[in-house]
N, C-alpha and C positions, 0 to 999 in steps of 0.2 A: 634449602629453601628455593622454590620457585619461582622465576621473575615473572614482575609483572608483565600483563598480552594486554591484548588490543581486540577488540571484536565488533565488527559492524552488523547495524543492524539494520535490516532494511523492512520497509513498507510499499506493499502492492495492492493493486485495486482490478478487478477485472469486471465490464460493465458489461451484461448480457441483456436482449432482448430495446437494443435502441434502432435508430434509423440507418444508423452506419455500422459495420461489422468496427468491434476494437479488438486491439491486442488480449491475449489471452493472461498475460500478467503486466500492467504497469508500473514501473517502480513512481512511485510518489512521495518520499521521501527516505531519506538514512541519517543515522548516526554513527559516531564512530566512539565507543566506549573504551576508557583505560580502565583494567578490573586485574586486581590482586589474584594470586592464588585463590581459588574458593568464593571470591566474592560473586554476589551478585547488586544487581541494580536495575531500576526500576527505568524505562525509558516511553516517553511520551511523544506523541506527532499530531500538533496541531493543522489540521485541513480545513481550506478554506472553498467556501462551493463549487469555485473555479476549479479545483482538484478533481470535481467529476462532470466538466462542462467536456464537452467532445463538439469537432464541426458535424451537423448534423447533413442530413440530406438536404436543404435549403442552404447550404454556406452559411449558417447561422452555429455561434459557439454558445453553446447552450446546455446546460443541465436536461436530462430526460430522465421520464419513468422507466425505470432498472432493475432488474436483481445484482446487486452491487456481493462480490466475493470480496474479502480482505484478508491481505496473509500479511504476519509479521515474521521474519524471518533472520537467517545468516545469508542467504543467495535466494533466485528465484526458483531453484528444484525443490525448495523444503518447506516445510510449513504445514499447516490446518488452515484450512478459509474458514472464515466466521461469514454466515449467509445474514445477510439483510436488503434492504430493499430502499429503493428513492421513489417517492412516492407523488404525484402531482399535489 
């Protein structure tokens, strides 16, 4: 039988087309899950608007219109982005 692991999961955001260049992946949240041989589980990350506020070009921290990429992952090299957008 195999012991139980451990595996984190992480959440990234990358914000294209704002006043300031950002990072290409931001980590915005993780978990750290205990799972069985075999198991899986279901893992959730509540964000809050402040999570895609960035200092803009005026020194104001502020939310912008975005093409917002989101990857849920094990590190930042791996994942699918889910495309969606922040919208005025």
């Amino acid at each position: 039988m195999d012991p139980p692991g451990e595996e984190v999961v992480e959440l990234y955001i990358r914000l294209r087309g704002t006043t300031t260049a950002q990072p290409v992946r931001a980590l915005k949240g993780f978990r750290r899950v205990a799972l069985a041989p075999g198991e899986t589980q279901k893992v959730t990350f509540d964000l809050k608007p402040e999570a895609f506020a960035i200092w803009n070009d005026r020194n104001q921290f502020a939310a912008e219109p975005a093409k917002l990429s989101v990857w849920i992952s094990p590190d930042s090299a791996h994942g699918t982005a889910a495309e969606m957008g922040i919208v005025p």
